[in-house]
C-alpha positions as CSV (number, residue, x, y, z in Angstrom):
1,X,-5.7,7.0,9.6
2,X,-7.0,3.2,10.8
3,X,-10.3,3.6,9.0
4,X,-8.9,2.3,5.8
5,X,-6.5,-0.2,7.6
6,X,-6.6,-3.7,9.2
7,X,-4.7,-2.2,12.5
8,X,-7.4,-0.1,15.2
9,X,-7.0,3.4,16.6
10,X,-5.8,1.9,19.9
11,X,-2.7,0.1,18.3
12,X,0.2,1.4,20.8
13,X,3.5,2.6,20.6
14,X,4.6,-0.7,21.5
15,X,2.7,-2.1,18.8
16,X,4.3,0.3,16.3
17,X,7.9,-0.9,17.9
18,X,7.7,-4.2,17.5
19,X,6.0,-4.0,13.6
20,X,9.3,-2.4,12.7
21,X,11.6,-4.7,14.9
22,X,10.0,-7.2,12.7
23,X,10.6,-5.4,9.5
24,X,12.8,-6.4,6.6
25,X,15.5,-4.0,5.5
26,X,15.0,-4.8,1.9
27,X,12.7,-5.8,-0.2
28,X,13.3,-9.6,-2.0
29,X,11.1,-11.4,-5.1
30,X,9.1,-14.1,-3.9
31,X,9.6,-13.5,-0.2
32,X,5.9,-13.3,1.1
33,X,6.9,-10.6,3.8
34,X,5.3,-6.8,3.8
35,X,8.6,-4.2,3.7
36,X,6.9,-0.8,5.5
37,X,9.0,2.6,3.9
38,X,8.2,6.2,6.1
39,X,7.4,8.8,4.5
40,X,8.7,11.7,6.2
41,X,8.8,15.6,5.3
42,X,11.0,17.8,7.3
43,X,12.0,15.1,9.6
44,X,8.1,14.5,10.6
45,X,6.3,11.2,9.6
46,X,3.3,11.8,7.6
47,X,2.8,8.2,6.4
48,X,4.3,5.0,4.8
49,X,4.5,3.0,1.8
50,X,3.8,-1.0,1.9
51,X,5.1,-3.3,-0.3
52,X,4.3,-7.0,-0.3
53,X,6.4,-9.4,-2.5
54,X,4.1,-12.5,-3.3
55,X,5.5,-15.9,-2.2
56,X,3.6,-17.6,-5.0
57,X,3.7,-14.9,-8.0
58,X,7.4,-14.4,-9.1
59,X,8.0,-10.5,-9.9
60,X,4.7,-9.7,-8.7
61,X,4.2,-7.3,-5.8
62,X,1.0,-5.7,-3.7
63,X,1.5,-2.1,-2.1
64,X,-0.2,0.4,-0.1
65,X,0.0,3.5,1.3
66,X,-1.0,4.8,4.3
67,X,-1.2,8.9,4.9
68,X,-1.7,11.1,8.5
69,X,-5.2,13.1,7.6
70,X,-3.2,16.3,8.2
71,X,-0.7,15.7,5.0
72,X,-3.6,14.8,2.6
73,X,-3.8,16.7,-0.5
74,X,-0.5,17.7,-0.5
75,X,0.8,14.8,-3.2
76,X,3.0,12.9,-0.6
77,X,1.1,9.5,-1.6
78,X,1.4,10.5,-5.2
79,X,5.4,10.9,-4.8
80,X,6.2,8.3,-2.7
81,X,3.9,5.8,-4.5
82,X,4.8,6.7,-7.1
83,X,8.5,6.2,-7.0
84,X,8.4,3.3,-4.9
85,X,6.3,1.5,-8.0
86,X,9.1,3.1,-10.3
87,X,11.8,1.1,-7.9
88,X,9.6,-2.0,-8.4
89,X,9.6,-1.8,-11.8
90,X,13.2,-0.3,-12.9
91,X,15.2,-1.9,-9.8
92,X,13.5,-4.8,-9.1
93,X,12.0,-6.0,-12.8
94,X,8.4,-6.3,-11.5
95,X,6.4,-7.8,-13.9
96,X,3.1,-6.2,-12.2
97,X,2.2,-3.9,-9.2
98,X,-1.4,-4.1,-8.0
99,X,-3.5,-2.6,-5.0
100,X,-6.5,-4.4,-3.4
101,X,-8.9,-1.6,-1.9
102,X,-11.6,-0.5,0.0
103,X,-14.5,-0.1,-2.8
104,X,-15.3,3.3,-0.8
105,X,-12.0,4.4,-0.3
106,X,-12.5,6.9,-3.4
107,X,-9.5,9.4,-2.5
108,X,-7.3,6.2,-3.2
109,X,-9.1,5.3,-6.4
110,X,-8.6,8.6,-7.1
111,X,-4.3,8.1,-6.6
112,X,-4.4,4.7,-8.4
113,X,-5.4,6.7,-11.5
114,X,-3.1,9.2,-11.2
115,X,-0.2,6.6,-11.0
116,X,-1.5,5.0,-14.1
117,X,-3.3,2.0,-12.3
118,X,-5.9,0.4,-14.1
119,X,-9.3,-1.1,-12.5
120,X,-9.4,-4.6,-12.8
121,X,-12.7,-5.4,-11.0
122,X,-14.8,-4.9,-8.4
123,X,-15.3,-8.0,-5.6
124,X,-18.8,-7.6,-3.9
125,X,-19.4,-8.2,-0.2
126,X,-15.9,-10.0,-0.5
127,X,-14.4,-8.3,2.8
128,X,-15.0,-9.5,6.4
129,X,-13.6,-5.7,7.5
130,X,-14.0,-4.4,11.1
131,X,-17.0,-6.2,11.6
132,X,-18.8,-5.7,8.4
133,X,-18.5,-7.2,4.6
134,X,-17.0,-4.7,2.2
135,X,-16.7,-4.4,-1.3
136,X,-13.0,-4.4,-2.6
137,X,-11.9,-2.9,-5.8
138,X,-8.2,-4.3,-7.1
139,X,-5.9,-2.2,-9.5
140,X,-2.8,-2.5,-11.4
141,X,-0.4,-2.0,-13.9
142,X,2.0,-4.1,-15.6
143,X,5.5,-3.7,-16.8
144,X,5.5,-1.3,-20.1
């Protein structure tokens, strides 16, 4: 799960604990802070959803998704990305929801389609990322 993600394999439980002591309950315009949402299935946590509400951009937020390797393929990023984005948009009048990416992270490219995303470009070498410079790829989609 930590190859796409800033956080290493060895981040503890104690780690985990105090990221979600830190946690907002809710998620407010223009706040700059990073709301984490589980996603669970039968009681068991197979991933989360981040959302990030920009500081500087009014009604414009940055989300991610993280899913356990075990649960891929089975649409649970899909669903809960999806209607978290629908709650951004309905709930919370987002103007635009966009993604930054690892450019090799096609499974996710593949999602960001799926939910409607569009590509808006491609940063080269733009990435200091675990020791080496990555390509990022950003998508989004505006409110229809």
């Amino acid at each position: 799960m930590a190859r796409w993600q800033s956080w290493t394999p060895d981040f503890s439980e104690a780690d985990a604990d105090n990221l979600i002591a830190s946690q907002p309950s809710s998620i407010e315009s223009k706040s700059g802070r990073w709301l984490q949402i589980a996603v669970r299935r039968d009681g068991t946590l197979v991933g989360d959803v981040a959302v990030h509400a920009l500081a500087e951009q009014p009604d414009s937020y940055e989300v991610g998704v993280t899913i356990a390797p075990a649960s891929h393929g089975s649409g649970y990023a899909t669903e809960a990305l999806g209607a978290v984005i629908g709650g951004l948009f309905d709930a919370q009048g987002a103007h635009r929801v966009f993604a930054v990416t690892d450019a090799r992270n096609e499974p996710v490219a593949r999602l960001f389609r799926r939910l409607g995303f569009r590509h808006e470009g491609r940063n080269i070498a733009a990435d200091w990322f675990k020791g080496e410079w990555t390509s990022v790829d950003t998508w989004a989609a505006l409110r229809t």
